[in-house]
KOLLO-535216 format. One line per field, with one value per residue (C-alpha): residue number from 1; x, y, z; residue in three letters. Coordinates in nm, 3 decimals. Each point is the difference from the previous one (the first is absolute). Layout:
# KOLLO-535216
nukol = c(NUM  ...)
east = c(X  ...)
north = c(Y  ...)
up = c(Z  ...)
tise = c(ALA  ...)
# end
This chain:
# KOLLO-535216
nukol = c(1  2  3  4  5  6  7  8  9  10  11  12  13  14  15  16  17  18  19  20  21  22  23  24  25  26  27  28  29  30  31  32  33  34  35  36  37  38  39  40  41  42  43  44  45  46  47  48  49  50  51  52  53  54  55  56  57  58  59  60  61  62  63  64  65  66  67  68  69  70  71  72  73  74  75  76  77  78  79  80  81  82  83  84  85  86  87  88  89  90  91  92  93  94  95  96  97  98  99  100  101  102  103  104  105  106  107  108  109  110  111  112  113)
east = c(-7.593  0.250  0.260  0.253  0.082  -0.054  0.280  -0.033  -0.121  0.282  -0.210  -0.316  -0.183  -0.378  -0.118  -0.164  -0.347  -0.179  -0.212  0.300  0.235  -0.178  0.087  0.355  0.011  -0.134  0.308  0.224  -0.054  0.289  -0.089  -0.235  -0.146  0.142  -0.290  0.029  -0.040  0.308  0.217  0.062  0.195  0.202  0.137  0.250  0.171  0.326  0.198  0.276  0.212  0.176  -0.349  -0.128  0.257  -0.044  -0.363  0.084  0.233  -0.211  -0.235  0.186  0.120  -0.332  -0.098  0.283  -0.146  -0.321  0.107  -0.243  0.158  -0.181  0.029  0.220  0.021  0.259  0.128  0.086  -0.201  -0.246  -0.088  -0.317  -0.028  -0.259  -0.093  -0.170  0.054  0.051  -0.085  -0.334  -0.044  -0.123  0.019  0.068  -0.035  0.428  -0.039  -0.169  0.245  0.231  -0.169  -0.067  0.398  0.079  -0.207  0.116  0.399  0.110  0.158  -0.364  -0.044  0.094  0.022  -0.189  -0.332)
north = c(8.602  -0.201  -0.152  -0.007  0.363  0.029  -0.004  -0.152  0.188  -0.022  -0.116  -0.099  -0.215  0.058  -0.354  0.010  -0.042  -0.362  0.105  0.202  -0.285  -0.152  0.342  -0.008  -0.372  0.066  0.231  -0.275  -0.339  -0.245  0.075  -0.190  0.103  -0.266  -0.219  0.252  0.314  0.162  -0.027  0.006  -0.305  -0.034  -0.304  0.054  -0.266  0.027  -0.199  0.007  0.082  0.281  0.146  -0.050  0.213  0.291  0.022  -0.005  0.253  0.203  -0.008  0.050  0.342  0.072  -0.075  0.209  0.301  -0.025  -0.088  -0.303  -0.354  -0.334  -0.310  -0.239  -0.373  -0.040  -0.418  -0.030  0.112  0.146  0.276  0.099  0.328  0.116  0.346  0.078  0.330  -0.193  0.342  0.003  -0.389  -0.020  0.134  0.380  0.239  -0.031  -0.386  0.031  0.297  -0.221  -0.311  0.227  0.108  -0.356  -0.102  0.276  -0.130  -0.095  -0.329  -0.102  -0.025  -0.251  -0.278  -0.291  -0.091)
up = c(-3.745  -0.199  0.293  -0.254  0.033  0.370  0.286  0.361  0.258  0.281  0.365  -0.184  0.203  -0.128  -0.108  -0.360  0.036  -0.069  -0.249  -0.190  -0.041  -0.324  -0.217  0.136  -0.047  -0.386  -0.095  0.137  -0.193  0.101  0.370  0.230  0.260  0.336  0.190  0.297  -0.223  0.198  -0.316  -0.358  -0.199  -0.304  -0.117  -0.252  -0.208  -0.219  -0.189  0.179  0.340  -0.151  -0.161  0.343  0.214  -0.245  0.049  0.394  -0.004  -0.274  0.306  0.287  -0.140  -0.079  0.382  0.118  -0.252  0.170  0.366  0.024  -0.023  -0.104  0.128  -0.276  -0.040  -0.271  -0.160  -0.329  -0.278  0.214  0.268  0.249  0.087  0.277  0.085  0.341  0.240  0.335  0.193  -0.161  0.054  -0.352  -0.349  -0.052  -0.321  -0.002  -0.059  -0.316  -0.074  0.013  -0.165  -0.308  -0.012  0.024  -0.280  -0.209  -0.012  -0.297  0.158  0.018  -0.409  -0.186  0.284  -0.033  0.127)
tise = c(UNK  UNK  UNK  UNK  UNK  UNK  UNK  UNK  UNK  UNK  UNK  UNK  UNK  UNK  UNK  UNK  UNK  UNK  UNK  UNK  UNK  UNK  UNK  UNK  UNK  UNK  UNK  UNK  UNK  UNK  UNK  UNK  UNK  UNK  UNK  UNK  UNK  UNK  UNK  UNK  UNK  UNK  UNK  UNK  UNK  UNK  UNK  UNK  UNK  UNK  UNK  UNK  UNK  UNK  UNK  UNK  UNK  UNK  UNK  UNK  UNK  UNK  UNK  UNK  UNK  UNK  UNK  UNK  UNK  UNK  UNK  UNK  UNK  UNK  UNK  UNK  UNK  UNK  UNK  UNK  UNK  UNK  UNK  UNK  UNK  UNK  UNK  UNK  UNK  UNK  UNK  UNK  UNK  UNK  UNK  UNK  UNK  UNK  UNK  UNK  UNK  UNK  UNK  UNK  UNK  UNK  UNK  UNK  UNK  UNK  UNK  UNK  UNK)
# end
């Protein structure tokens, strides 16, 4: 199942399965899994504050779309994005929904490394 395509699930609280998180973990790259395996991280890096704000407002429409919100650390230059379903106390198929949807804005290309 590509996540690209897929929409949230509104009141999903089914945790994804241990042993399924490395094949959703494969179609997202930039993301790492956190030490407590209760959420997914993106660091993101940009070249400048302006670059930065449009790739947080590129995502908090996106969150809005979907109806599930990430946790944001914004500074300049750079932003952390962390997806968890607190009602499930862990990681849920609508976090890597989201992830993928993330990934897939085009304020992602062309930033640097």
């Amino acid at each position: 199942m590509s996540l690209l395509t897929q929409q949230c699930r509104p009141g999903l609280r089914e945790p994804v399965a241990a042993q399924a998180l490395p094949a959703w973990l494969a179609q997202l790259p930039e993301w790492r899994l956190s030490s407590d395996a209760k959420s997914i991280e993106l660091e993101a890096r940009f070249a400048d504050f302006s670059q930065t704000m449009a790739f947080v407002n590129a995502v908090a429409e996106l969150a809005q779309r979907q109806d599930h919100h990430p946790e944001m650390r914004v500074g300049y230059g750079h932003c952390g994005i962390s997806f968890s379903t607190h009602s499930a106390s862990g990681l849920t198929l609508n976090d890597f929904i989201c992830a993928a949807q993330v990934s897939a804005l085009p304020q992602l290309k062309g930033r640097p490394a």
